[in-house]
C-alpha positions in Angstrom: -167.0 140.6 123.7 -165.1 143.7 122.5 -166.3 146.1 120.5 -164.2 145.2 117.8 -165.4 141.5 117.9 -169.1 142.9 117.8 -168.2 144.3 114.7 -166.7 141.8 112.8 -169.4 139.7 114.3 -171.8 142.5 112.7 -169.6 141.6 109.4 -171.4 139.6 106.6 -169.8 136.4 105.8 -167.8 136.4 103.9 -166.5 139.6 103.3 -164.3 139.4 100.2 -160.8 141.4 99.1 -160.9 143.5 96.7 -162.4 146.6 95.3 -165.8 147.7 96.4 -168.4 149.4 94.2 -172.0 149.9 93.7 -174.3 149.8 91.1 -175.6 153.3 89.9 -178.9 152.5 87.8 -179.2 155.7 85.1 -182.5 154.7 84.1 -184.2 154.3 87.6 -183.6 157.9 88.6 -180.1 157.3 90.0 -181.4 154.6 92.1 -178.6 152.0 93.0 -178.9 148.6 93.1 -179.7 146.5 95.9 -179.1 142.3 96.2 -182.5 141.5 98.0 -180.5 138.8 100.2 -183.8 138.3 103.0 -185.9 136.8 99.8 -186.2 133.1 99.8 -186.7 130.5 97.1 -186.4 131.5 93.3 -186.1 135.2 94.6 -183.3 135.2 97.2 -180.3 137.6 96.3 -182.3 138.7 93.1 -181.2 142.6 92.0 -183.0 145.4 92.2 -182.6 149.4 91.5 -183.9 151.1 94.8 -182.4 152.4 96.9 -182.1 156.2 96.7 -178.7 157.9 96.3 -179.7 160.1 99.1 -179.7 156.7 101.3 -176.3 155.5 103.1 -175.2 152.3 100.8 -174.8 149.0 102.9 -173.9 145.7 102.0 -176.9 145.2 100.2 -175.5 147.8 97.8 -171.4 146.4 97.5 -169.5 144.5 95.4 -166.9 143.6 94.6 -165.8 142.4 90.9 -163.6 139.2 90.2 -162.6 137.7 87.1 -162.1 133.7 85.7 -160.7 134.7 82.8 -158.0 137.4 83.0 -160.6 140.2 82.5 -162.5 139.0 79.5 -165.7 139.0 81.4 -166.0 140.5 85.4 -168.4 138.5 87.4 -170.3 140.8 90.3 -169.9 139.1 94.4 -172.3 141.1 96.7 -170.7 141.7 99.9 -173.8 140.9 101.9 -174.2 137.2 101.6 -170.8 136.9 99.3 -172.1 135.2 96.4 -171.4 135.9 92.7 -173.9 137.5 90.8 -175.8 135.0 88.4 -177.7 135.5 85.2 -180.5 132.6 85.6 -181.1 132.1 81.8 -183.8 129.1 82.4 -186.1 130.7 84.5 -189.4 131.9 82.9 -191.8 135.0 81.9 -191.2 137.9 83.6 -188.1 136.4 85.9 -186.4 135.1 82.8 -182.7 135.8 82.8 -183.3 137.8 86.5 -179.8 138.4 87.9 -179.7 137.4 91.5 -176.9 136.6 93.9 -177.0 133.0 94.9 -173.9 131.1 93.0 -170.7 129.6 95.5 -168.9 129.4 92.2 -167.9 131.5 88.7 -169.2 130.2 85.6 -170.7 130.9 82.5 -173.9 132.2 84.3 -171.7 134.7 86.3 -169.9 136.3 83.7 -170.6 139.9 82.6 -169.2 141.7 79.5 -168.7 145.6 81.0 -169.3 147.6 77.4 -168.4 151.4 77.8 -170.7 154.0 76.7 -169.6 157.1 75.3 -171.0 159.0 78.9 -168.8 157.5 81.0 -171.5 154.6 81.8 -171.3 150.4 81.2 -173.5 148.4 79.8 -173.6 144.9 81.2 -174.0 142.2 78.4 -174.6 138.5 80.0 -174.9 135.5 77.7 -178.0 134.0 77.8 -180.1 131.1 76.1 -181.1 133.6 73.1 -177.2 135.0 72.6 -176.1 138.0 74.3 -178.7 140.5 75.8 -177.9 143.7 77.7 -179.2 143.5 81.2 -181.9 146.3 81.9 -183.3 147.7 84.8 -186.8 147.4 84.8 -188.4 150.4 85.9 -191.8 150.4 84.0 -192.9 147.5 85.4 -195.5 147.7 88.1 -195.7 145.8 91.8 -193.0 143.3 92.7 -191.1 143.5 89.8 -190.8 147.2 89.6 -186.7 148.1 89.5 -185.7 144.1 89.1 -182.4 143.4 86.7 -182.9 141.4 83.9 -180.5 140.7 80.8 -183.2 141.3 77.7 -182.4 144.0 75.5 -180.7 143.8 72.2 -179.6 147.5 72.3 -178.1 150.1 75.5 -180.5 153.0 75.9 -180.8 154.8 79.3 -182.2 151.4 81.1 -179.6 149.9 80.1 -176.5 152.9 81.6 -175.3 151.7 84.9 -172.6 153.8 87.1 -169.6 151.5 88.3 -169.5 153.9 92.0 -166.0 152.9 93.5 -166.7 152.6 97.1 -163.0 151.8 98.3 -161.5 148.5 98.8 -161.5 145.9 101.7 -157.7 146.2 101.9 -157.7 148.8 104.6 -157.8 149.0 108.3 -161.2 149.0 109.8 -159.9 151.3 112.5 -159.1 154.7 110.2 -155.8 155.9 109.6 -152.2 154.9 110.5 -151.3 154.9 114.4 -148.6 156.5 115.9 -145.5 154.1 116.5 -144.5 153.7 120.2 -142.2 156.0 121.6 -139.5 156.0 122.1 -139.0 152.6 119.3 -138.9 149.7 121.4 -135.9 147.4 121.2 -137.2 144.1 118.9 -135.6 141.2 118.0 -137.7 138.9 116.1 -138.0 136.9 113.2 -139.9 137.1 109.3 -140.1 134.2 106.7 -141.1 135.2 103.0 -142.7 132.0 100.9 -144.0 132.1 97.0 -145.9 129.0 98.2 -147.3 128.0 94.6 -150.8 127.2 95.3 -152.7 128.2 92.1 -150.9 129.2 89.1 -148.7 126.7 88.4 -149.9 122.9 87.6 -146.4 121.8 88.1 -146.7 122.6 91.8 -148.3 119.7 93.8 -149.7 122.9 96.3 -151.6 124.1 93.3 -155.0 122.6 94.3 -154.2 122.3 98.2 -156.6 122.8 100.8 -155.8 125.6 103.3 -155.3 123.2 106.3 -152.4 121.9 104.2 -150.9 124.9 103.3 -151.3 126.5 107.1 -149.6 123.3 108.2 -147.1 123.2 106.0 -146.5 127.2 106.6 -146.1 126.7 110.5 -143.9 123.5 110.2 -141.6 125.9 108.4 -141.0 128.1 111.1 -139.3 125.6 113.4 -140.3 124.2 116.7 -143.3 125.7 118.5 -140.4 127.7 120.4 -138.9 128.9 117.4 -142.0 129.8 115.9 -142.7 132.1 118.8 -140.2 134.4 117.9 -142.1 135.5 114.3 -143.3 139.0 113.9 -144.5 138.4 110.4 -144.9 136.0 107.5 -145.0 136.7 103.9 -146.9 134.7 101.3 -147.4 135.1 97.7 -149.4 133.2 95.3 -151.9 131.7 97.0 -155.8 132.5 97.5 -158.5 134.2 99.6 -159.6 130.7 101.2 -156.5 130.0 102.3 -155.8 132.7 104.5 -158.1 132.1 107.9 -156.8 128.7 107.7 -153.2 129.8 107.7 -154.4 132.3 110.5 -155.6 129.8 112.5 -152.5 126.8 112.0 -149.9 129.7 113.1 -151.9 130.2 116.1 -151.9 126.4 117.0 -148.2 126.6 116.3 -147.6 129.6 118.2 -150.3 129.4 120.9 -150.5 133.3 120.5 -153.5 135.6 118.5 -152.7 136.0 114.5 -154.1 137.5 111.9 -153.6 137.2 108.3 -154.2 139.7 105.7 -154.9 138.8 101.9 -154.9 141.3 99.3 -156.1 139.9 95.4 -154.1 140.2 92.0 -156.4 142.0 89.6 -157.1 142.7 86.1 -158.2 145.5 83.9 -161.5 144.1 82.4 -161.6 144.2 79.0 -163.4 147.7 77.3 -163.5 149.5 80.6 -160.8 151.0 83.1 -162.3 148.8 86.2 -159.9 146.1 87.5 -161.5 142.7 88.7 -159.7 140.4 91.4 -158.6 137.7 89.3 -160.2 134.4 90.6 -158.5 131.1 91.7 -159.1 128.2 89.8 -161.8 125.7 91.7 -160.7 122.6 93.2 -163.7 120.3 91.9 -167.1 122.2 92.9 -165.0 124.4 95.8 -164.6 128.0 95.2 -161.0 129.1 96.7 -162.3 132.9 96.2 -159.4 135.7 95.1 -156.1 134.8 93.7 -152.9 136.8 95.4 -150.2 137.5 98.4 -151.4 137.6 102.1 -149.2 139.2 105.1 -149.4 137.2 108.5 -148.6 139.2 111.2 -149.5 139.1 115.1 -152.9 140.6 115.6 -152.0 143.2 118.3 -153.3 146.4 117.2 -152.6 146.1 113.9 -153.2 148.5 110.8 -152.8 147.4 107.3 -154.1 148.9 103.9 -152.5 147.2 100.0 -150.9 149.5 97.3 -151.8 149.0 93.4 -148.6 148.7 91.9 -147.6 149.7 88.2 -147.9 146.8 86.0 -147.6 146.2 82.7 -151.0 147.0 80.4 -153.3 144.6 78.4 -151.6 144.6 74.7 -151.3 143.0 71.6 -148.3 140.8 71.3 -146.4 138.5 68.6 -146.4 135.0 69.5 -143.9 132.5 68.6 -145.7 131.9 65.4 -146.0 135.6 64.3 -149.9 135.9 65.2 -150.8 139.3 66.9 -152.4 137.8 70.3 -154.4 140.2 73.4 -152.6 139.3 76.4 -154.3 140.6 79.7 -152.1 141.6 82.1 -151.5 140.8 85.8 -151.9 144.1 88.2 -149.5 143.1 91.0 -149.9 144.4 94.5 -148.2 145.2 97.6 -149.6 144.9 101.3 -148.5 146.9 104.9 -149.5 146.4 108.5 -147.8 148.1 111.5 -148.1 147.0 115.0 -147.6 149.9 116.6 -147.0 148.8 119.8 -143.2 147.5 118.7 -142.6 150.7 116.3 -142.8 147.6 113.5 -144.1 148.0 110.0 -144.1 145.0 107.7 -144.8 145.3 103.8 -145.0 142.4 101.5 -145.3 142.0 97.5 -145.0 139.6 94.6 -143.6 141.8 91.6 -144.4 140.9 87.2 -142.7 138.0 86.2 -140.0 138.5 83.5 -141.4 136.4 81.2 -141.8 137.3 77.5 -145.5 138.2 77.8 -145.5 140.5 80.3 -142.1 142.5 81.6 -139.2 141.1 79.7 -137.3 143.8 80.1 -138.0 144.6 83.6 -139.5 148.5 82.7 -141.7 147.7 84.8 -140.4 145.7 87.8 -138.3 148.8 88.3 -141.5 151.0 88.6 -142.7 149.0 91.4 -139.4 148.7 93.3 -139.3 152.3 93.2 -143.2 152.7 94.3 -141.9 150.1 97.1 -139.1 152.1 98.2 -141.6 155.2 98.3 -144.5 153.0 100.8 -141.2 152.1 102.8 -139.7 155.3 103.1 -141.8 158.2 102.2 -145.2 157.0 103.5 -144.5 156.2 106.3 -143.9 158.3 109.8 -141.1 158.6 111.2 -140.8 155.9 114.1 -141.3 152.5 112.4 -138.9 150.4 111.6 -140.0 148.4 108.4 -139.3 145.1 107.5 -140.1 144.4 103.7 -139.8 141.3 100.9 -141.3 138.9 99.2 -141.5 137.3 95.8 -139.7 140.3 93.1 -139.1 137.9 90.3 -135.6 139.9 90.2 -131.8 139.0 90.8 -129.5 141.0 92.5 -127.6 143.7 91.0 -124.3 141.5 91.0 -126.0 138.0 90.3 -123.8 135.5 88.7 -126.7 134.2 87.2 -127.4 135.1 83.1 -130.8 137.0 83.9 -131.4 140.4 83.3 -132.4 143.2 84.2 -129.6 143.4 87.2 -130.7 146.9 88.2 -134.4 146.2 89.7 -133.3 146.1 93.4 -130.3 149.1 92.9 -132.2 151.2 95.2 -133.8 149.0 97.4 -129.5 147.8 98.8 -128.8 151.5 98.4 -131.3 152.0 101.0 -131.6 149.0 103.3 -130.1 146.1 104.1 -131.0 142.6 102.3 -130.6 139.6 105.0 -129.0 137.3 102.7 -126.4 140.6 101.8 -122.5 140.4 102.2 -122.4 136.8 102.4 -120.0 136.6 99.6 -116.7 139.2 99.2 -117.0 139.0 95.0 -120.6 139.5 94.7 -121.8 140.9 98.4 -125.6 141.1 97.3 -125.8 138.1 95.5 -127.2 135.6 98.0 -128.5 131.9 98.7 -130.5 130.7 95.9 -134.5 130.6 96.4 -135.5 129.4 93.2 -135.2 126.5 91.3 -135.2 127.4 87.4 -134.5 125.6 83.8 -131.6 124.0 85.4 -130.1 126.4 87.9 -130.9 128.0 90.5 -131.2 132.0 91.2 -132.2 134.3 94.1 -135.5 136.3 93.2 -136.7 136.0 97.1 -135.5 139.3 99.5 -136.2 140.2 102.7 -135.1 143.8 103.3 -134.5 145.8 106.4 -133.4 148.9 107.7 -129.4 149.5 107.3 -129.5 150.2 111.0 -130.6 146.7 111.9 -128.4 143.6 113.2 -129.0 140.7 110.7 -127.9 138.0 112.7 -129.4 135.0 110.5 -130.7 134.6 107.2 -131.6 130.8 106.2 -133.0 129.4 102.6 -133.6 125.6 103.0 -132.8 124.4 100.1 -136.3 122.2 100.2 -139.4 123.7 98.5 -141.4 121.0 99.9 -144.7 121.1 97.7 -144.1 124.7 96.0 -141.5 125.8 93.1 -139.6 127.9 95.7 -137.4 128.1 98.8 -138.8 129.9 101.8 -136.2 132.5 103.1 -136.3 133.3 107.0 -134.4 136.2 108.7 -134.1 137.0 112.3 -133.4 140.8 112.9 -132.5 142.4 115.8 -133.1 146.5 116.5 
């Protein structure tokens, strides 16, 4: 066994996406909360202030925050057994409304109200069976329940203060910063599929409640024959969640009788009265929890570094509905995702950009900030010596799209730069391309797979066949 196998081994299961952080008790000293995961019965997982800032944190100390309802509430998921954090409101005496982690699921029980204190601090306020009660950490008492969280108190004072300590997030290479590329570049020729597969947000979709050994099957059949699916350096997915991923991972390597390994990376939210952002959750399929909601990048998994990018997205607001009510509308925080093999000089970035729509960047202020952050991970962050491949879902059309959507200008310096696969196709509108979305009775192109101008594009194919999602996969095969 490697080394590296040892230590994902090592890894507790499962380890979730998203942002890490620990829980900084103000009351208890500075002591930081621990999920006691080795209990059994009616104490397994339950939460505890004790472990001494002096003390390295371990899993027993991280989580990671995710959110059911668009940040209204965040709901705590300890990394070291992965489940949610859970407010039991009908246990009794001294153990009533004990936070422990033990729920496979978000609920009611699981959500927490984060409430910022004038210091800098949160309050956590859980709903319980006597209304809302601030959860405490309860230091005074003596012997086994000395330090143990409980929601109980009508009022924040110091036992009430917790430190939200941002640890880092699980996006990132496990094997410290980026590698050098090979030198001199290798010559590559190989070829990338982007797919918004539709498998949570829309009801419409008939993949928005699929399993993942659907969607991994119906991912590899679109790659071709086992031949042709040989020839894939990278895949590009985009709304779909955190369960899905090692069952894509493990389809494309029955397809391609060759190592894979798939990346996910969640779409957050700000949670309400706090500046913390929460992986928003996918919705369950019965009793299942499908974990995280977002993109994943699938890409071989020879030496490979990867790491996400927050991108600027539009902020929660008030906003005028169609009936002239003020309404709060919560804000998706899109995201973008890179890994590098480094043995092929190859860098491969993938994102899903805001939707247009009237609640959240009609104007496309925003989808312009995050082409340009794009065009900075693609071009500025990186070292000279890769060659990067990049796409993905960018809710965009090109600059001279026949279509009747707006903004046109999103992408104006992603063709200045690089070379869209679909591009010169047409001698009237040379970056409008192939169609990869069905809409309101047309169709537009608001898929893109981007790469250097130096490269040879010598095929770039949209089936027009979205299967069992609302768009068209786009597949490319570049030559350097």
């Amino acid at each position: 066994m490697s080394a590296v196998q040892a230590q994902a081994d090592a890894r507790p299961v499962p380890v979730t996406a998203g942002d890490k952080y620990a829980l900084k008790s103000v009351g208890a000293g500075g002591l930081y909360v621990s999920a006691e995961v080795v209990n059994s019965g009616d104490e397994e997982g339950m939460l505890r202030a004790r472990k001494s800032p002096l003390d390295e944190l371990g899993s027993w100390e991280k989580f990671t925050l995710h959110t059911h309802d668009k940040g209204w509430t965040a709901t705590l998921r300890s990394e070291a057994n992965g489940n949610y954090v859970t407010t039991e409101r009908n246990d009794t005496g001294s153990h009533k409304n004990l936070l422990r982690a033990r729920s496979t699921t978000v609920g009611e029980w699981e959500e927490l109200h984060l409430v910022r204190q004038t210091d800098g601090t949160y309050a956590l306020k859980a709903w319980t069976n006597d209304g809302y009660k601030y959860v405490t950490a309860e230091t005074q008492d003596a012997g086994t329940d000395k330090g143990l969280l409980r929601a109980r108190a009508d009022s924040v004072g110091p036992l009430q203060k917790f430190e939200l300590v941002f640890l880092g997030e699980e996006n990132a290479s496990d094997e410290g910063g980026r590698p050098s590329p090979a030198s001199p570049a290798p010559a590559a020729d190989f070829h990338v599929m982007s797919w918004n597969v539709c498998a949570n947000n829309n009801t419409g979709c008939q993949n928005n409640e699929v399993a993942g050994a659907d969607l991994g099957s119906q991912i590899a059949d679109r790659l071709g024959s086992d031949a042709e699916a040989r020839q894939y350096r990278a895949v590009f997915l985009q709304e779909l969640c955190e369960s899905h991923a090692k069952a894509i991972e493990k389809a494309l390597e029955t397809k391609t009788d060759s190592g894979w390994d798939v990346r996910f990376a969640p779409i957050k939210y700000t949670v309400d009265d706090s500046s913390v952002k929460a992986a928003k959750t996918c919705n369950k399929t019965g009793s299942e929890d499908r974990g995280a909601y977002g993109i994943a990048l699938a890409v071989p998994d020879t030496n490979v570094w990867y790491t996400s990018y927050d991108l600027p997205s539009p902020e929660n607001q008030t906003i005028e509905n169609d009936k002239g009510d003020d309404v709060w509308v919560r804000m998706e925080q899109r995201t973008a995702m890179c890994a590098v093999l480094p043995t092929q000089a190859l860098q491969f970035c993938a994102t899903h950009f805001s939707s247009g729509a009237d609640t959240e960047d009609p104007k496309g202020e925003k989808r312009k900030e995050q082409s340009a952050l794009l065009q900075e991970i693609v071009h500025s962050y990186t070292p000279a010596g890769y060659r990067t491949v990049y796409g993905g879902d960018f809710n965009s059309v090109p600059t001279d799209s026949a279509s009747p959507d707006t903004p046109k200008d999103v992408m104006t310096s992603a063709y200045a730069a690089d070379k869209e696969c679909d591009e010169g196709q047409s001698s009237t509108r040379p970056r409008d391309g192939k169609a990869t979305k069905p809409l309101d009775g047309r169709n537009i192109k608001i898929d893109y797979l981007f790469g250097p101008s130096s490269a040879t594009i010598s095929a770039c194919d949209v089936p027009a066949d979205a299967g069992k999602s609302d768009h068209y996969p786009i597949k490319a095969h570049f030559e350097f």
